[in-house]
C-alpha positions in Angstrom: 192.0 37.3 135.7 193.8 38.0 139.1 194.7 34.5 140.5 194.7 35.9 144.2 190.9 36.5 143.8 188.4 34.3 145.3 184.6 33.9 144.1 181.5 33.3 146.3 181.1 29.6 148.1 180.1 26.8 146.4 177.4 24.7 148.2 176.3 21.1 147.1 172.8 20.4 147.8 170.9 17.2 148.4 167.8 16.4 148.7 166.8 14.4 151.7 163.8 12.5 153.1 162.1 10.8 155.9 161.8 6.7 155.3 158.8 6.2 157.0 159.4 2.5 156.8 163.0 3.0 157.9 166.5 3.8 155.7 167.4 1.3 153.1 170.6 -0.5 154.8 172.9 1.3 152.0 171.4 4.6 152.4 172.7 4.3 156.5 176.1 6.2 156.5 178.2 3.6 158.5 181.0 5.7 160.6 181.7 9.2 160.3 182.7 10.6 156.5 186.2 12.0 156.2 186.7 15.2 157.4 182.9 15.1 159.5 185.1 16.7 162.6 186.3 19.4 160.6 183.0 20.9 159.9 181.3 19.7 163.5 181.5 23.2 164.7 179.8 24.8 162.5 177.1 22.4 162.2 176.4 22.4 165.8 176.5 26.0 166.0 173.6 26.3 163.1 171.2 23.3 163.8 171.1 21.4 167.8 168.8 18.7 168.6 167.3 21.3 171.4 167.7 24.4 169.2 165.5 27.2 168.5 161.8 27.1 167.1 161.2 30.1 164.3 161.1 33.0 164.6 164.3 32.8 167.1 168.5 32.7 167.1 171.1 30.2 165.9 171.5 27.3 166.7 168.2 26.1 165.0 165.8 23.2 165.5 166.2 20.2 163.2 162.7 21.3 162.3 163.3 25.0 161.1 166.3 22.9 159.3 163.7 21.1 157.5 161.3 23.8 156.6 164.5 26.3 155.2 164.0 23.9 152.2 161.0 22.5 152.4 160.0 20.8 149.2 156.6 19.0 148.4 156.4 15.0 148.9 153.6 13.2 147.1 153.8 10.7 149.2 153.0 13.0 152.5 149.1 13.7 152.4 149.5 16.1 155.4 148.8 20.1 155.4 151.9 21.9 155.6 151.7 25.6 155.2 155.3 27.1 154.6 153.7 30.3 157.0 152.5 28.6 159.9 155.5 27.0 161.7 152.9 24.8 163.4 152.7 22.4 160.4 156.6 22.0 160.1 157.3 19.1 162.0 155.1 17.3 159.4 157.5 17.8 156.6 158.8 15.1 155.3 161.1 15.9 151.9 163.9 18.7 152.1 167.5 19.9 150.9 170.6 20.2 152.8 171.6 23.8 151.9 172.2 24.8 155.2 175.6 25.1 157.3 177.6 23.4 154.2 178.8 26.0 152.0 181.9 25.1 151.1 184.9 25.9 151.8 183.2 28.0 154.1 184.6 30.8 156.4 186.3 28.4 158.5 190.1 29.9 160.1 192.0 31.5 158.0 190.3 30.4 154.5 189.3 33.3 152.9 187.2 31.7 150.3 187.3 30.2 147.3 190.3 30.6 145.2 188.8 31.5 141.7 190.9 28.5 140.6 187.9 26.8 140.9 186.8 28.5 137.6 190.1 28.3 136.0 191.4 25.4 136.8 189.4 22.2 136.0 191.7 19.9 138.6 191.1 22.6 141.2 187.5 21.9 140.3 187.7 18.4 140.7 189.0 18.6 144.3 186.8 21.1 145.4 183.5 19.6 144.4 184.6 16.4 145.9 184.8 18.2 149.0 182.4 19.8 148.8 179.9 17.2 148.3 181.7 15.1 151.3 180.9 18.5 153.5 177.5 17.7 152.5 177.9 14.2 153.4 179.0 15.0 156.7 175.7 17.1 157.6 173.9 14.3 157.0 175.6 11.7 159.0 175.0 14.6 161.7 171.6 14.6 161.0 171.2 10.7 161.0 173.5 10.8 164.6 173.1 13.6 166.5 170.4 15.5 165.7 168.6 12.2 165.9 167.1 11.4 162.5 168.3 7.9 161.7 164.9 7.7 159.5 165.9 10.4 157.2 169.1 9.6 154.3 168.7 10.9 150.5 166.0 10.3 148.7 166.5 7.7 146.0 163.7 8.8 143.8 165.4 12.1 142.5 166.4 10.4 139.0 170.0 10.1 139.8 172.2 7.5 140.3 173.1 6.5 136.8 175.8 8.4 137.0 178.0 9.8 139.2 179.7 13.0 137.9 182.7 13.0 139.8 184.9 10.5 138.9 184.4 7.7 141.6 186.7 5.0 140.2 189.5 7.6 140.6 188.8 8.9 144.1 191.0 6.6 145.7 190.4 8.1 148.9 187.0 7.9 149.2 185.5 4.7 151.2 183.6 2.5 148.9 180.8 2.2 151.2 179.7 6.0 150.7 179.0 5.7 146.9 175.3 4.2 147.6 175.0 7.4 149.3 176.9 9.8 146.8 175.5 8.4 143.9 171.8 9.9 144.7 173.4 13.1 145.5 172.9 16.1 141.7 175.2 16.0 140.0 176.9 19.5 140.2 176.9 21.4 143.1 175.4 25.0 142.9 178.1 27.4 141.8 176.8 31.0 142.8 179.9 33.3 141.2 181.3 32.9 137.7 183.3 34.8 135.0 181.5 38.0 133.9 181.9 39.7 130.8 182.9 43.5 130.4 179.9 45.1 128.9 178.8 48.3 127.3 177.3 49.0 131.2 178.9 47.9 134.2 176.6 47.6 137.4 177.7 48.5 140.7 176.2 48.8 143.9 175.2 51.8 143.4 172.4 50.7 140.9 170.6 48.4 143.4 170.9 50.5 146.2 166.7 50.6 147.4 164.5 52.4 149.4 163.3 50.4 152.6 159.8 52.6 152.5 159.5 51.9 148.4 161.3 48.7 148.2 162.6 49.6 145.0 165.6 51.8 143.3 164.6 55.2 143.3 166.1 55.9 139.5 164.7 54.4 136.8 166.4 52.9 133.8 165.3 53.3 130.4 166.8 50.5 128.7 165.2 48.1 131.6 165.1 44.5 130.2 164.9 42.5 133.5 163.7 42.8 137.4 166.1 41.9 140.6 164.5 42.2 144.0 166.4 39.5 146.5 168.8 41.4 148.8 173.2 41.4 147.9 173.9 37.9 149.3 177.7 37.1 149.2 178.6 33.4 150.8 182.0 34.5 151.8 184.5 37.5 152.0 183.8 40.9 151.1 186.7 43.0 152.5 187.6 45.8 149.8 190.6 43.4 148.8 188.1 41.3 147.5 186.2 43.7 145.5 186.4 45.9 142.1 188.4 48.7 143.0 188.3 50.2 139.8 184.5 50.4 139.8 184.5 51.5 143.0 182.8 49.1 144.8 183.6 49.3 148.8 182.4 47.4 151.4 181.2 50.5 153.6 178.6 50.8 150.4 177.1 47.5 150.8 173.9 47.5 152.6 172.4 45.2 155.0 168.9 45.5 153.3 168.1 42.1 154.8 165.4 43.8 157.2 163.1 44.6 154.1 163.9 41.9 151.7 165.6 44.0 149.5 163.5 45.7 147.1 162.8 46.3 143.4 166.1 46.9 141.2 166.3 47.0 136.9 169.2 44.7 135.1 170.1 47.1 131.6 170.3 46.4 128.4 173.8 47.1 128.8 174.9 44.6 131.1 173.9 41.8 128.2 176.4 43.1 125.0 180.0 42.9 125.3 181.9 46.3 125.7 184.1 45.3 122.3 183.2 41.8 121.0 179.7 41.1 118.3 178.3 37.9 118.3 177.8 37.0 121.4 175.3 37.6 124.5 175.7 37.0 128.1 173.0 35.9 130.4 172.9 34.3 134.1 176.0 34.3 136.3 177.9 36.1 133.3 176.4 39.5 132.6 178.6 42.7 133.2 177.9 43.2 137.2 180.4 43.8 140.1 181.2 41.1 142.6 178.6 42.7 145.1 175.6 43.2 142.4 176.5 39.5 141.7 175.1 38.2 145.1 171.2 39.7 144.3 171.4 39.0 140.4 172.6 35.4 141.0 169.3 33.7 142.4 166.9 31.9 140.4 163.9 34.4 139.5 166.5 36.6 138.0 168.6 34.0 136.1 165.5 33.0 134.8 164.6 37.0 133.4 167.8 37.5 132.5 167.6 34.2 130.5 164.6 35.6 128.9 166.2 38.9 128.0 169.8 37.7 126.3 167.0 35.2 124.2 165.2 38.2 123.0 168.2 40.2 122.5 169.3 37.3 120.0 166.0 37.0 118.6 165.5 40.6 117.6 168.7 41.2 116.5 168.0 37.9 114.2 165.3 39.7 112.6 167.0 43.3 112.3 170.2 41.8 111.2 172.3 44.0 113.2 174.4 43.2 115.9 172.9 43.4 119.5 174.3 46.6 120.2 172.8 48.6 117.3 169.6 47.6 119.0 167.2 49.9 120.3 165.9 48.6 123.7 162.7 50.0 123.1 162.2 46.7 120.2 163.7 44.5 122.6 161.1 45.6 125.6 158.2 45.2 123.1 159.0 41.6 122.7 159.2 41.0 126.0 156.0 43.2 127.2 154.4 40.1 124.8 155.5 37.8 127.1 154.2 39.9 130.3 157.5 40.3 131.6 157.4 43.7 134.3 160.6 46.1 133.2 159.4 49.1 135.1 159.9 50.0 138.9 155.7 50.1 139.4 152.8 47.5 139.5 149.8 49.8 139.0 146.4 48.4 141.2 144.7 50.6 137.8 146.8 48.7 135.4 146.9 45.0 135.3 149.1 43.2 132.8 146.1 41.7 130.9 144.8 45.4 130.2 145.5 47.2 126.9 147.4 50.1 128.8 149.8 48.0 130.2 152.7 47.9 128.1 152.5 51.7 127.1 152.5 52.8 130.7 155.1 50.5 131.4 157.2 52.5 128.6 156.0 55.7 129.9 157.3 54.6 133.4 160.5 53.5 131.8 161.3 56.5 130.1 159.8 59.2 132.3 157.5 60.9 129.8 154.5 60.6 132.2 153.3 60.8 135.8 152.2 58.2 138.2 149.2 59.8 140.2 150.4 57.6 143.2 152.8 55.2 144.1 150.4 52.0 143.6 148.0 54.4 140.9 148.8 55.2 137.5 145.2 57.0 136.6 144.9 55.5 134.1 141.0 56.6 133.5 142.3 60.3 134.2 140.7 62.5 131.2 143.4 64.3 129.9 143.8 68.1 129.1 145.5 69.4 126.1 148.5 71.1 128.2 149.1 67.3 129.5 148.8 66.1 126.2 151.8 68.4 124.6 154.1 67.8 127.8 153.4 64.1 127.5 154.0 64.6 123.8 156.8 67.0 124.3 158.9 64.9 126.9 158.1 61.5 124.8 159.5 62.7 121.3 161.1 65.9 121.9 158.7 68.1 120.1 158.8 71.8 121.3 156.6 73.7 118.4 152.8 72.4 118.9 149.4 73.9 117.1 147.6 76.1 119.0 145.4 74.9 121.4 142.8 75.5 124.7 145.2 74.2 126.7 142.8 73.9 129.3 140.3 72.2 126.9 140.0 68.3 127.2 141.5 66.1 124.5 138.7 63.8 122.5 140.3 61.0 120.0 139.4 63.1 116.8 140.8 66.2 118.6 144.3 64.2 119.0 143.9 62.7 115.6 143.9 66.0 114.4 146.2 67.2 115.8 149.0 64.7 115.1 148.3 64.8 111.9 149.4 68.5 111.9 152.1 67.9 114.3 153.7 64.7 111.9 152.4 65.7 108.4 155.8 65.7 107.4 156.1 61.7 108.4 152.3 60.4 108.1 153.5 57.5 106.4 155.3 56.5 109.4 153.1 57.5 111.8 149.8 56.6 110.4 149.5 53.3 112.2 150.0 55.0 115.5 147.1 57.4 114.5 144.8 55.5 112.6 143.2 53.6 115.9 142.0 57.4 117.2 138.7 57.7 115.8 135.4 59.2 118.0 134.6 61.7 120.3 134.9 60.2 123.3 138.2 61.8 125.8 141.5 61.0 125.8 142.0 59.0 129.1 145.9 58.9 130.2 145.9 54.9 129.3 144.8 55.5 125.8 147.2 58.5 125.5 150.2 55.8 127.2 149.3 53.3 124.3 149.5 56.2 121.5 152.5 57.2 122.3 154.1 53.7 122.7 152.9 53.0 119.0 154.5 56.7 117.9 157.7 55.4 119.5 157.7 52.3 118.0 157.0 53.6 114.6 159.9 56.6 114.8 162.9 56.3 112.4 165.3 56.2 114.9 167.7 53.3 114.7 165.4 51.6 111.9 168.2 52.3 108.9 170.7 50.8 111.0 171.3 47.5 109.3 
């Protein structure tokens, strides 16, 4: 670990709310916190009493403050609609997550040293101040924005204990621990250690189209979906960066404008490059600095999460080791669960349909054609040349029975003709060919779902055990 590195900001977050009936007298911060005139700069600079409504430029109105993080108040019976701005002055519940990133890129501070990951005093300090930046807003807000009728909510669940060490902050004025004590009790870390695994992403693999909001290469060992643009609190000069992989900061976009875009997380990234036994998931899979920033938020986390489990699970039931895997049983499991791996949402293909998770392998791995960007065609009767190239790019067959190629394909027809293609392997393969039975076509979502089954059922990485 290089010691001269830093790692994203650190922000602690509190949630806050408007006492309609006025502040409990120990929720009223009494006197500015230490260090408020430190960090009055930037707060004025990002929310004013007089600032601007939305859509508009910085400084910000204490309302567009409120509606950032808006969250639902049960006690607040009014309509609030998160789209119309015109409802926002009746919000009444939000976070501070806004202007108090911490240490911030304030002078000469590059960012955080990544001390704060090694170095559990370093930690200490650092969260402490951070949560005191925090503090800091808020007596802003209760002064100068003008909101004496807003503190933190005391109905959050905490308070029972305070996480950071309060009897030996010596420092810290005794009359800010009402206040404190209400705050979560660990600040939201956005950058941690990250394994080396068997793939590395870079920047390169999230780079999207603006028109297609998505990646325009597919991966085929796809176990999770990113879309939220790179979002780095803090430095991102090339000292900063991976070298090694190549990561520059001329590479990294400002795809801001179109909210990013579709991106795929590997199967890679999860498995260690040397070390069994172990998984990583969250802020710890094998990504650059710059890939961290999109693959850091919460909707990933939480697919990412999902992945590393059914990693573990399936190499539980194979007893192998994760990496002797083949993605393709790990997808399976998680097509169960309706998680999207692919690039494309099909209007033709809904996840509840039958078809789904075969043309989500047959986008994955490339063996068949989208008839539009948004249309798979999947009610497309299918011609016996489609069905060999399908059948040729799926499983690498090259010698087929002869055929009218220009003939279309009924289910006794493909029946057949697997059977002649696989006799050597029928006892594999049966399962996948058992279900074709009639004369109706071939349509290219029953042909998606044969093939997925022929996949699953092929030899390949079964005998590793």
């Amino acid at each position: 670990i290089d010691n001269n590195a830093i790692i994203q900001d650190i922000t602690y977050p509190a949630v806050i709310k408007q006492y309609k009936d006025g502040v409990p007298p120990e929720l009223k911060i009494q006197g500015p916190p230490p260090g408020y005139t430190d960090h009055l700069f930037k707060f004025r600079m990002t929310i004013r009493k007089n600032g601007s409504t939305w859509p508009g430029e910085y400084p910000f109105s204490p309302v567009v403050h409120n509606a950032y993080r808006a969250i639902p108040d049960t006690s607040n019976n009014a309509f609030i609609d998160g789209g119309r701005p015109e409802t926002w002055p009746r919000i009444t519940k939000t976070a501070i997550n806004w202007a108090n990133d911490y240490p911030g890129q304030n002078g000469s501070v590059p960012g955080l040293s990544v001390d704060f990951l090694e170095s559990p005093s370093f930690r200490l300090l650092a969260t402490r101040q951070a949560m005191l930046k925090t503090l800091a807003f808020l007596y802003f807000m209760q002064t100068e924005l003008g909101m004496s009728d807003w503190s933190v909510d005391n109905r959050q669940g905490f308070g029972g204990w305070f996480s950071l060490d309060e009897a030996e902050w010596a420092d810290l004025p005794e009359k800010y621990l009402p206040i404190l004590s209400l705050f979560p009790p660990f600040p939201y870390v956005r950058e941690s250690r990250r394994i080396v695994g068997i793939k590395t992403m870079t920047v390169d693999d999230i780079l999207r189209d603006e028109k297609l909001a998505r990646t325009l290469i597919s991966k085929p060992d796809s176990l999770a979906l990113g879309e939220y643009p790179i979002d780095i609190h803090g430095k991102s000069d090339n000292k900063y960066l991976e070298a090694y992989l190549g990561e520059t900061k001329e590479k990294i976009p400002n795809d801001w404008n179109g909210d990013g875009g579709l991106f795929q997380i590997p199967f890679g990234v999860f498995v260690p490059e040397k070390l069994d036994g172990l998984l990583a998931a969250e802020k710890n899979i094998s990504v650059s600095r710059v890939v961290n920033g999109s693959t850091r938020l919460q909707p990933v986390t939480m697919l990412t999460g999902q992945a590393a489990g059914a990693i573990a699970a399936v190499s539980i039931i194979q007893k192998v080791q994760p990496r002797q895997l083949r993605p393709l049983d790990v997808q399976t499991e998680l097509w169960r669960s309706k998680s999207r791996l692919s690039l494309f949402d099909f209007e033709d293909v809904p996840n509840y349909s039958a078809s789904w998770p075969g043309v989500e392998a047959a986008m994955l791995y490339g063996y068949m054609d989208n008839a539009s960007e948004k249309t798979f065609g999947v009610f497309d009767e299918m011609h016996w040349v489609e069905v060999r190239d399908v059948l040729r790019r799926a499983l690498g067959i090259q010698k087929f029975p002869k055929r009218d190629l220009e003939g279309l394909v009924t289910a006794n027809e493909l029946s057949t003709w697997l059977q002649e293609l696989l006799k050597k392997d029928l006892k594999i393969y049966h399962q996948a060919i058992d279900g074709l039975v009639g004369d109706k076509i071939i349509t290219k979502g029953k042909l998606a779902r044969t093939v997925l089954a022929l996949l699953k059922a092929s030899p390949d990485n079964k005998d590793k055990k």
